[in-house]
TORKOL-4160 file (C-alpha; in steps of 0.2 Angstrom, whole numbers, padded with zeros to 4 digits, m for minus):
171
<pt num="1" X="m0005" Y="0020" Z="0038"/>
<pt num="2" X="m0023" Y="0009" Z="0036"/>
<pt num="3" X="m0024" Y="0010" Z="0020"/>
<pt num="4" X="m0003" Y="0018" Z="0020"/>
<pt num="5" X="0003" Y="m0003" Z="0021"/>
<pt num="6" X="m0007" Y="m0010" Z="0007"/>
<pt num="7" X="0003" Y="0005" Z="m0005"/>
<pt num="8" X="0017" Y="0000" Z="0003"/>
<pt num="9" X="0017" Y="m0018" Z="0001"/>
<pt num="10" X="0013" Y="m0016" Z="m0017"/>
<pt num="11" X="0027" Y="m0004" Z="m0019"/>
<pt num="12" X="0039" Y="m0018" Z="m0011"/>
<pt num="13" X="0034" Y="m0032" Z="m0022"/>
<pt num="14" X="0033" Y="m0024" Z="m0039"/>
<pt num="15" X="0049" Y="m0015" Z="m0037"/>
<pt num="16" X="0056" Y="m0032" Z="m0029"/>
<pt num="17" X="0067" Y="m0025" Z="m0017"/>
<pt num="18" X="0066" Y="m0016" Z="0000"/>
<pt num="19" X="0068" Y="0003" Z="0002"/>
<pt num="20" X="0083" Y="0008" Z="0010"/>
<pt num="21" X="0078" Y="0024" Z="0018"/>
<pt num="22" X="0061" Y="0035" Z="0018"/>
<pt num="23" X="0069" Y="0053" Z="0009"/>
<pt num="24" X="0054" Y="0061" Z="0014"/>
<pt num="25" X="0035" Y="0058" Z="0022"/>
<pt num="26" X="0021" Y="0072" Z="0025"/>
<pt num="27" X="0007" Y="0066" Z="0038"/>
<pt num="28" X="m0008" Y="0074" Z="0038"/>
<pt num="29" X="m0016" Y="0070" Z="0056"/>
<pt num="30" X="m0033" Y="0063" Z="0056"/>
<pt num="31" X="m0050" Y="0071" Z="0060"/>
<pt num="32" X="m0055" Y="0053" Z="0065"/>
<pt num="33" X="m0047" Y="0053" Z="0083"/>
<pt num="34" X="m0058" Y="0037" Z="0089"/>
<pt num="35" X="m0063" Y="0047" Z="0106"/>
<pt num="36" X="m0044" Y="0050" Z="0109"/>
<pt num="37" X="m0044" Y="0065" Z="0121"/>
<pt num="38" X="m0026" Y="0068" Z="0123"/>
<pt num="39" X="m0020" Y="0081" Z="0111"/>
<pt num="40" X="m0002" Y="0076" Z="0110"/>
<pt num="41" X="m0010" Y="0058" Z="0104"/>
<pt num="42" X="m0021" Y="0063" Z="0093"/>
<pt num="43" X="m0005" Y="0070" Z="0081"/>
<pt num="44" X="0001" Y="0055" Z="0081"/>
<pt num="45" X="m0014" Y="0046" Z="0072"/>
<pt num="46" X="m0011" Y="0050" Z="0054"/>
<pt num="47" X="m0026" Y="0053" Z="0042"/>
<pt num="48" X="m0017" Y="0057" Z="0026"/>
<pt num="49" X="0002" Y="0052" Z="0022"/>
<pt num="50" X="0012" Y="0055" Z="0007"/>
<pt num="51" X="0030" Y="0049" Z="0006"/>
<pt num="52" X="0043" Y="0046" Z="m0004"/>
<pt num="53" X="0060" Y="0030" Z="m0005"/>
<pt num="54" X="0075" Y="0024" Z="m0011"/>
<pt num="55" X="0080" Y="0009" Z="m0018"/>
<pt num="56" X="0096" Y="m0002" Z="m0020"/>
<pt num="57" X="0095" Y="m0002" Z="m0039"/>
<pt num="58" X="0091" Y="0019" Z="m0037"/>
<pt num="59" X="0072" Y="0016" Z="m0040"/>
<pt num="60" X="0062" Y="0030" Z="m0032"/>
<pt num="61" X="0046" Y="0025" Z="m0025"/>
<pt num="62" X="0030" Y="0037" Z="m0021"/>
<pt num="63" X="0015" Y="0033" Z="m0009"/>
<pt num="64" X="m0001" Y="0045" Z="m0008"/>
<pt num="65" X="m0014" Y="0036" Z="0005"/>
<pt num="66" X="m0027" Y="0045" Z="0015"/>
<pt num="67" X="m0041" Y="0040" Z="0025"/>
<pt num="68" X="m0045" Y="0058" Z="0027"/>
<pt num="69" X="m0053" Y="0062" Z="0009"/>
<pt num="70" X="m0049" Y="0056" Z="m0008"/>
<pt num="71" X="m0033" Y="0059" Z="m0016"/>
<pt num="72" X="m0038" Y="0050" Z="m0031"/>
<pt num="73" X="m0037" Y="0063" Z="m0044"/>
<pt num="74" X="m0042" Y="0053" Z="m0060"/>
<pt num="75" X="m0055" Y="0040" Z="m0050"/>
<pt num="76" X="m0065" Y="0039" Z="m0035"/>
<pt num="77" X="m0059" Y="0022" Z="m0034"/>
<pt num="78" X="m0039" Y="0017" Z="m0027"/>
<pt num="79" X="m0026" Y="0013" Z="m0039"/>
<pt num="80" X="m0007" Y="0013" Z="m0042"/>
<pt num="81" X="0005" Y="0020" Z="m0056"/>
<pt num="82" X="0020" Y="0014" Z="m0059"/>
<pt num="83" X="0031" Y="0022" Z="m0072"/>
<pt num="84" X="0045" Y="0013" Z="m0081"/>
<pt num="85" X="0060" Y="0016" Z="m0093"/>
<pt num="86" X="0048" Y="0007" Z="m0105"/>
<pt num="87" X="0032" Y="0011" Z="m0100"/>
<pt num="88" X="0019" Y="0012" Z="m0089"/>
<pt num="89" X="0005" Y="0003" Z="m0080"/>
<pt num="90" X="m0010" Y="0011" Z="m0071"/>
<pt num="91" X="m0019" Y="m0002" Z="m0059"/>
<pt num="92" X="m0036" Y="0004" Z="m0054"/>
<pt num="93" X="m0042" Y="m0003" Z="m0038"/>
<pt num="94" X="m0030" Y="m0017" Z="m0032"/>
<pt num="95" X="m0040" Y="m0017" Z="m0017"/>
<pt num="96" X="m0056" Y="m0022" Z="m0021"/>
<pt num="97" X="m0055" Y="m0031" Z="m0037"/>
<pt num="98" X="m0069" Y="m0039" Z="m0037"/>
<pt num="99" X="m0078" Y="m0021" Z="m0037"/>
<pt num="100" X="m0071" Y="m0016" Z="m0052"/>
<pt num="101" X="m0053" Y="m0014" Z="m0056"/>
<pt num="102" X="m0043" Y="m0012" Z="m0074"/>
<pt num="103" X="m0024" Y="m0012" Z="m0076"/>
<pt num="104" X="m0017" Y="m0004" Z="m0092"/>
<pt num="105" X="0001" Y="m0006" Z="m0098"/>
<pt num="106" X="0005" Y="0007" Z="m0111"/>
<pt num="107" X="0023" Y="0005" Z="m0122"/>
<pt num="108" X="0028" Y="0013" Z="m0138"/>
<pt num="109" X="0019" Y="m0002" Z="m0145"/>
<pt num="110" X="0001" Y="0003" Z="m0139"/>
<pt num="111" X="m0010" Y="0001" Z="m0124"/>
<pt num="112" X="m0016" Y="m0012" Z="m0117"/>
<pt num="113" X="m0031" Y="m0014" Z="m0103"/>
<pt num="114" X="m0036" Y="m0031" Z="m0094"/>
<pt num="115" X="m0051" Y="m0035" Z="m0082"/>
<pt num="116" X="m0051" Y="m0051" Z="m0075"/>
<pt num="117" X="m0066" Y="m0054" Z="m0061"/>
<pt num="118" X="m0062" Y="m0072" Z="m0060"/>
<pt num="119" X="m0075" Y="m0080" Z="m0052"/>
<pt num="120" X="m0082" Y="m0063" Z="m0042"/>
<pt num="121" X="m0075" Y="m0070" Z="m0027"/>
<pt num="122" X="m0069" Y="m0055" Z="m0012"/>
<pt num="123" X="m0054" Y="m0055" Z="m0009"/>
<pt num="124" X="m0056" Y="m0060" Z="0007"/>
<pt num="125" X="m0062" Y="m0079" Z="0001"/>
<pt num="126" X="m0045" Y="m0082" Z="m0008"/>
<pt num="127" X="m0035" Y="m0076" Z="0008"/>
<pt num="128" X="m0046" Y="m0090" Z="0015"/>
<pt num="129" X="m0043" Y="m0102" Z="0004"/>
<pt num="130" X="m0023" Y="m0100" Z="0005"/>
<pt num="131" X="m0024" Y="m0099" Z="0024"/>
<pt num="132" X="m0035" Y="m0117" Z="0025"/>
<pt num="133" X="m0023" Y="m0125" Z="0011"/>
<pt num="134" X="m0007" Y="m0118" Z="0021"/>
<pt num="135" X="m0016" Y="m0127" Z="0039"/>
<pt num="136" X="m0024" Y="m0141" Z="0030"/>
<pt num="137" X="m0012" Y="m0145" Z="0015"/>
<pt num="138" X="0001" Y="m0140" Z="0022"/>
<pt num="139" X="0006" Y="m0129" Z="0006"/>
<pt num="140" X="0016" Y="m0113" Z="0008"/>
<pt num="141" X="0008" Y="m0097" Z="0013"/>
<pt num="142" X="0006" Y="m0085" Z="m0002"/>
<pt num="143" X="0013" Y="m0070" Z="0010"/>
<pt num="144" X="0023" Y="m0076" Z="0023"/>
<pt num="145" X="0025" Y="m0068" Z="0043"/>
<pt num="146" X="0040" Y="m0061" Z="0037"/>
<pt num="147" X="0034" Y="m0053" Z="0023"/>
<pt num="148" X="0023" Y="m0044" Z="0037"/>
<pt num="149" X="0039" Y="m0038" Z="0048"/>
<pt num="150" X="0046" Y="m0031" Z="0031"/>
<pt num="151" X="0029" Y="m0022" Z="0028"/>
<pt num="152" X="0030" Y="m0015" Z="0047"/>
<pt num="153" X="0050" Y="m0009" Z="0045"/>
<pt num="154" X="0045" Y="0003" Z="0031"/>
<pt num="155" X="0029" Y="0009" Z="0041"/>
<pt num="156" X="0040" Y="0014" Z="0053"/>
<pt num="157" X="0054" Y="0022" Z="0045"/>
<pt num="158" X="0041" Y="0034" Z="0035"/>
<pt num="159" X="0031" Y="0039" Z="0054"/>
<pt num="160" X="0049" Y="0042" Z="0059"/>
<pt num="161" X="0052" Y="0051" Z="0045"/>
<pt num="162" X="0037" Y="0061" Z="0045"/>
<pt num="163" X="0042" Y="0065" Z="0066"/>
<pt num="164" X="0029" Y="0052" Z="0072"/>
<pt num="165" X="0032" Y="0037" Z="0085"/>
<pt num="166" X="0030" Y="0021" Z="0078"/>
<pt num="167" X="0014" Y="0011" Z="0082"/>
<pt num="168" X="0020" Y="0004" Z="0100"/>
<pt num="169" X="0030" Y="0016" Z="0107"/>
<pt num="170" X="0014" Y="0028" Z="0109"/>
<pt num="171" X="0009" Y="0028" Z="0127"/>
């Protein structure tokens, strides 16, 4: 779930609610085992992992992440799809930006596509930034602990899902 968390967090915040339960997860095991001898651990480190939630208001959300090769079937590059009773919007590379990224909305009305670099700053630098004026300004931090602990409940219910130990109870 490397890259498994950043789909999930995305998932959680545009949909603005948490998932009540995980209704179905498929782990592909990793051929990167990071010397790892034991074969009973090496199941457990996932390499690929498609799953499926439901939500409070009956939303249905879908993650496909994988470490192990590229799932991206229209780009080399990440990206996110959410579809709407209104529309659609297609968000290439929400981790990276500053690499290249787009997000097109399409409506009955048209279609739209905005890039916005900003200042070609990595991501990184703007975690930075909010992190010093959280310590140093004392303003809030953009993604809270807690905001974490959610992330990590929903991790874990899609290992148990898919018959895996969450991280921590692996010997």
């Amino acid at each position: 779930m490397d890259c498994g968390c950043y789909a999930i967090h995305s998932m959680r915040h545009i949909l603005g609610e948490e998932p009540v339960e995980c209704t179905s997860s498929e782990v592909t095991p990793s051929y990167r085992t990071c010397g790892v001898k034991n074969d009973e651990e090496k199941k457990q480190i996932d390499g690929t992992t498609i799953a499926e939630y439901s939500f409070p208001s009956g939303a249905v959300g879908k993650i496909e992440c994988s470490l192990n090769g590229s799932l991206f079937k229209d780009s080399w590059l990440p990206y996110m799809e959410v579809q709407g009773t209104k529309g659609s919007l297609h968000w290439t590379n929400l981790v990276l930006p500053t690499a290249y990224h787009s997000i097109t909305v399409k409506t009955d009305k048209g279609t739209r596509t905005e890039k916005n670099y900003g200042d070609g700053g990595a991501t990184y630098l703007y975690q930075l930034r909010a992190f010093a004026d959280a310590v140093f300004e004392h303003k809030p931090l953009l993604t809270p602990g807690e905001d974490g602990v959610k992330n990590m409940r929903v991790v874990d219910m899609t290992y148990r899902k898919a018959g895996l130990l969450p991280r921590g109870e692996i010997n």
